[in-house]
ZASEKE-415534 format. One record per residue (C-alpha): x, y, z. Coordinates in steps of 0.1 Angstrom, whole numbers, padded with zeros to 4 digits, always signed. Layout:
ZASEKE-415534
XYZ ...
END
This chain:
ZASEKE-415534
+0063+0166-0017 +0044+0142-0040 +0032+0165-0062 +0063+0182-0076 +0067+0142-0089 +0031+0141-0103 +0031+0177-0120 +0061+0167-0135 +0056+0132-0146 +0023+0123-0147 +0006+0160-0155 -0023+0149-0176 -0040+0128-0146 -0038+0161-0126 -0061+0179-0152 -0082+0150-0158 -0090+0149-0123 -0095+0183-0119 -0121+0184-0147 -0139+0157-0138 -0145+0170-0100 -0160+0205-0118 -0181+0184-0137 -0195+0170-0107 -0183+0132-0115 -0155+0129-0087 -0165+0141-0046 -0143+0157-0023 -0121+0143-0002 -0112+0116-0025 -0080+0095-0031 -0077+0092-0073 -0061+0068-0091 -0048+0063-0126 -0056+0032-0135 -0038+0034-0168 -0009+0036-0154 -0012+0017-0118 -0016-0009-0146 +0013-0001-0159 +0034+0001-0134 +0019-0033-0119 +0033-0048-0157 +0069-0028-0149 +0071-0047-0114 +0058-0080-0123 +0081-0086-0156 +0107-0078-0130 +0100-0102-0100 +0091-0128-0132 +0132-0127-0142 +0147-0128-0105 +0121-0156-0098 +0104-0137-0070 +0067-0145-0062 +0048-0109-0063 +0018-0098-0044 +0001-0068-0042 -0012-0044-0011 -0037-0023-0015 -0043-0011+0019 -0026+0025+0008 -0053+0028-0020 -0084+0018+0004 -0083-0019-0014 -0098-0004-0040 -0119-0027-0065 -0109-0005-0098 -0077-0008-0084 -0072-0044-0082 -0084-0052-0116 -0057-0029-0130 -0026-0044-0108 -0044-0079-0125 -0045-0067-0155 -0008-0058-0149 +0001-0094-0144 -0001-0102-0111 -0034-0120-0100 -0028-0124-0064 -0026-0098-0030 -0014-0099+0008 -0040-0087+0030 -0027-0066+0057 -0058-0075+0074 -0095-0092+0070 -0111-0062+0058 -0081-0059+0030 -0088-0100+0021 -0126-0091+0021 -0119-0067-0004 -0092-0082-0027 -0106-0112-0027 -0138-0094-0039 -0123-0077-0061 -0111-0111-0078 -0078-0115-0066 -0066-0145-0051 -0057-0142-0016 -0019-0152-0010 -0005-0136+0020 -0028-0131+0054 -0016-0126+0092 +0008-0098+0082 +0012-0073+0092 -0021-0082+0112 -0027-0115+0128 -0059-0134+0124 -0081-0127+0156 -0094-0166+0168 -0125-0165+0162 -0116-0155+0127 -0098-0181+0118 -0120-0213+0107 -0134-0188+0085 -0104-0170+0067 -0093-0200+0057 -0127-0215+0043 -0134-0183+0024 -0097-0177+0013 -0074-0205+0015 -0046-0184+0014 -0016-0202-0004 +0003-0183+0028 -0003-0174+0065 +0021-0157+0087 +0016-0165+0123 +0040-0150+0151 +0038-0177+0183 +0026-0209+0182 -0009-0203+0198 -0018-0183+0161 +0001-0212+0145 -0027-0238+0162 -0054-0214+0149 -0045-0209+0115 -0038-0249+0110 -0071-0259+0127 -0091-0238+0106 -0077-0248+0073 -0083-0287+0092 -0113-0280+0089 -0116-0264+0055 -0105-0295+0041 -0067-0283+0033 -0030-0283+0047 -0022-0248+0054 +0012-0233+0045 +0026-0211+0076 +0049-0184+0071 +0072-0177+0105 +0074-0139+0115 +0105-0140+0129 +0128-0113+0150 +0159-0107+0162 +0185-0082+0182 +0192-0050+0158 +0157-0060+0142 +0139-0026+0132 +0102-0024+0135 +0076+0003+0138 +0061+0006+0171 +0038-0012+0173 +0046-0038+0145 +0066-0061+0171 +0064-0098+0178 +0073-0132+0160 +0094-0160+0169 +0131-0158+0179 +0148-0162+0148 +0174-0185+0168 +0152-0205+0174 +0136-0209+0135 +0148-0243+0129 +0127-0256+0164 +0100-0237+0150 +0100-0253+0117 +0097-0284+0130 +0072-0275+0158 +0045-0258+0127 +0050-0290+0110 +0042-0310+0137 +0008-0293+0138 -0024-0314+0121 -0037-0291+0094 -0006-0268+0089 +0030-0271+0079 +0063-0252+0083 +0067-0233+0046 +0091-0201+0053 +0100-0172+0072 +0091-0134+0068 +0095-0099+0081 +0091-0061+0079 +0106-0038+0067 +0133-0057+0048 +0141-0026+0031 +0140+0015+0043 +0143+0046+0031 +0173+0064+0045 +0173+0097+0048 +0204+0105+0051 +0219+0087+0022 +0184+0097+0000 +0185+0058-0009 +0165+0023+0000 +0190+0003+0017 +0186-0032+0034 +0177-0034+0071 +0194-0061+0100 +0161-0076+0091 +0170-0089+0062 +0201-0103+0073 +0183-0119+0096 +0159-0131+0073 +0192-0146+0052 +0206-0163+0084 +0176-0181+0091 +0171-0194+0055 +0208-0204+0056 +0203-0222+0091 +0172-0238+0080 +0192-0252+0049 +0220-0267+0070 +0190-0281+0088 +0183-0300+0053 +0152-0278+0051 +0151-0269+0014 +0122-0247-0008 +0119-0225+0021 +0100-0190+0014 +0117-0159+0022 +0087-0134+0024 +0107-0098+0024 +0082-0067+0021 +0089-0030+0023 +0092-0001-0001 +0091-0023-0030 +0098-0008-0065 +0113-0023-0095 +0150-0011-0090 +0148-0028-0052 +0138-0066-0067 +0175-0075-0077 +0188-0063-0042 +0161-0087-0022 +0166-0115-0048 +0202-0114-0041 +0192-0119-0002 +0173-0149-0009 +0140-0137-0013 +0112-0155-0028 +0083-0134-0023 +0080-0095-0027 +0050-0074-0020 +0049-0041-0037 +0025-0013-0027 +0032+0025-0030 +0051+0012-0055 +0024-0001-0080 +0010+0035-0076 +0043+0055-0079 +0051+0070-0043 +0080+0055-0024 +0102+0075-0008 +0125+0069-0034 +0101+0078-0059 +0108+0115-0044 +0141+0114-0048 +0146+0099-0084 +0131+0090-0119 +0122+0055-0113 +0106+0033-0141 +0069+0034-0119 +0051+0069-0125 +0028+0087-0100 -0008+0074-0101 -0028+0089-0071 -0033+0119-0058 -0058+0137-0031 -0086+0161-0045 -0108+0177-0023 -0128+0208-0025 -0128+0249-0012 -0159+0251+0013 -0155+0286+0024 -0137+0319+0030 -0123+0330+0065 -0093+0356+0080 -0078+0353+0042 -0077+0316+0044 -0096+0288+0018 -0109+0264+0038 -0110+0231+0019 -0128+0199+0029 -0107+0171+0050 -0110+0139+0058 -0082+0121+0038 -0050+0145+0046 -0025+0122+0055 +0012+0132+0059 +0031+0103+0061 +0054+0103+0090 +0087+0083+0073 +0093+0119+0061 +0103+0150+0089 +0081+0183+0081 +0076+0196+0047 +0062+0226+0031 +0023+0214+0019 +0015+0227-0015 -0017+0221-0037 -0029+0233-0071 -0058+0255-0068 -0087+0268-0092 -0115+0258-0110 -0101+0249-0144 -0076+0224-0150 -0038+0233-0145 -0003+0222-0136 +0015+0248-0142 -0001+0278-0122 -0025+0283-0088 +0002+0268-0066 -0012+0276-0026 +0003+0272+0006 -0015+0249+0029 -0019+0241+0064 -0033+0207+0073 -0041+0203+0112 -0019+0180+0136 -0027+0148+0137 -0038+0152+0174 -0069+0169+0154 -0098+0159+0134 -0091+0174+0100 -0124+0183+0093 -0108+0209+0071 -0076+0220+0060 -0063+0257+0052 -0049+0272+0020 -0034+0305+0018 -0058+0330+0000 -0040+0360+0001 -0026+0380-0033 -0041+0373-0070 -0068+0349-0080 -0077+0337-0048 -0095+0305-0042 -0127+0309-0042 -0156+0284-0028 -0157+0253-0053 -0127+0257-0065 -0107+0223-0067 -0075+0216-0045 -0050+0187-0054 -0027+0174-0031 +0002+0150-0036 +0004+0126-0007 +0015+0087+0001 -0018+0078+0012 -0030+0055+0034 -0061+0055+0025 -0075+0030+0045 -0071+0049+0074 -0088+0084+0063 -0124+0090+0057 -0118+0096+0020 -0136+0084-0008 -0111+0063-0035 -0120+0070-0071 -0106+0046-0102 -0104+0070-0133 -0100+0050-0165 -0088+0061-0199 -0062+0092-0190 -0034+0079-0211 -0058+0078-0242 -0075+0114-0237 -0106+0096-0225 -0112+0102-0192 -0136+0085-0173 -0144+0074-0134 -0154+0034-0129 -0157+0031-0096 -0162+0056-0063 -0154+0034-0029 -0153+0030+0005 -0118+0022+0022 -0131-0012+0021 -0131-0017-0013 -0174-0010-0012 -0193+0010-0034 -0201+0044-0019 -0235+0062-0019 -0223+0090-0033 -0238+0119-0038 -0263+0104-0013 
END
């Protein structure tokens, strides 16, 4: 689906990657990114949030938190991240951004706590009961600082993914503002959610969910409460076109991520001012009953979208415009050790040959390698750094 976007808009990273994989430079199974233009794009989005006021973070858990990565959303103009989890503040923070967001979507395990905030000091800390509220203020207690707490809050016609439920009954929100400020070590500083904004599919367009009129109801009853400064923390599928719409709602704080790299649902559907900057490369292992086996380990199809044909370029010298293959990636019941391209007719793939896929990666959740390719945009290709999904160095070739 993706890659219809990226042969289209973004064709010289395609053959860039290509040719560095047959030089031997990138591995299989790895997750590319054009740093020129994640950089880019990071500039696009933060200019934006910079006029509506917003505060803008960046997640990098769909690029594998990578460290390449990070440096060109910074270079971009925005210095700071939310960490979907420890391993993501680990790695951003490594990577030399500040730490502004933690406990969402993830909360802070307890014995986690003292520590995240002595290593971090996050400016911001969602917590979703009162026990995590305790935690998080005790630990920045003992760090030495006042810890601003950001309430998760939920209410009936809320949407959430399975799995992402819990907060605090946004009824209730004024109670809890004064119950987190009450603590000794933390204080009450806004309310958050997720997803404040969706792809529909049936309209093709990013439209607001009851969360964020919930979000707006809260902020309004915490004003008539004579709260005032309150953060309104408002993620999901963030891209430059969407800030206005959240600002509008009373947002503060926007947290962009497929969108510093391009691949939004919307991103599919129109010309938006972010270009496509990743893409999967992997690798053809061997022949079998007329199908190319390629190496897995990162396929990802992300499931916001129902079943679509799989595509990838094909062949051992850079193209764009020719060696599109059919390709059947197993279920995710399976391990997807490999993946299987037609390789029937004409210039069939042959072992070595290089396969590029299009995907909204998750990185972080594959075993793929992440590569940060520098210098596409100038004709000067080169790779800086191969990773982990944790942001490490990998021993690669070894």
């Amino acid at each position: 689906m993706f890659l219809d976007v990226l042969r289209r808009r973004n064709p010289a990273f395609i053959e860039a990657a290509m040719a560095l994989h047959q030089q031997g430079k990138i591995p299989a199974n790895a997750y590319v990114l054009d740093l020129d233009t994640v950089e880019r794009n990071a500039r696009t989005l933060s200019e934006e949030a910079h006029r509506l006021g917003l505060k803008i973070f960046a997640m990098t858990k769909q690029v594998g938190r990578s460290s390449s990565f990070c440096q060109a959303v910074k270079r971009g103009g925005i210095d700071r991240s939310v960490a979907v989890d420890m391993a993501c503040a680990r790695a951003t923070h490594n990577a030399g951004l500040k730490v502004a967001h933690l406990g969402h979507l993830q909360q802070i395990a307890r014995h986690e706590a003292a520590a995240a905030a002595r290593t971090f000091e996050p400016e911001f800390w969602t917590v979703f009961n009162d026990t995590k509220a305790a935690e998080a203020a005790a630990g920045a207690k003992q760090a030495g600082y006042r810890q601003d707490l950001l309430a998760r809050i939920r209410a009936e016609g809320d949407t959430f993914y399975r799995g992402h439920e819990g907060g605090f009954d946004a009824n209730d929100v004024v109670a809890v503002a004064d119950r987190l400020d009450a603590l000794d070590g933390g204080r009450f500083a806004g309310i958050t959610t997720f997803p404040a904004l969706l792809f529909d599919h049936e309209t093709r367009k990013v439209l607001p969910t009851h969360n964020l009129a919930t979000l707006t109801k809260a902020a309004e009853a915490l004003a008539r409460a004579g709260r005032r400064g309150v953060e309104v923390n408002a993620p999901g599928t963030n891209s430059s076109v969407m800030l206005a719409s959240l600002a509008q709602a009373g947002a503060t704080q926007c947290e962009p991520g497929n969108g510093l790299h391009g691949t939004t649902a919307l991103h599919v559907m129109e010309d938006l001012p972010e270009l496509p900057a990743i893409l999967y490369l992997t690798e053809v292992s061997h022949l079998s009953g007329g199908k190319a086996y390629c190496f897995g380990g990162g396929f990802y199809i992300d499931p916001i979208f129902p079943d679509y044909h799989v595509r990838a370029i094909v062949g051992a010298e850079p193209t764009t415009t020719a060696a599109l293959r059919s390709v059947e990636i197993p279920p995710p019941s399976a391990i997807d050790y490999y993946a299987m391209i037609d390789a029937t007719g004409p210039n069939a793939p042959k072992p070595g040959d290089t396969a590029v896929f299009g995907f909204r990666g998750q990185a972080f959740v594959t075993r793929a390698y992440v590569v940060g390719v520098s210098g596409i945009s100038k004709g000067t290709p080169k790779v800086k750094t191969i990773e982990n999904g944790f942001g490490e160095t990998a021993s690669w070739p070894v």
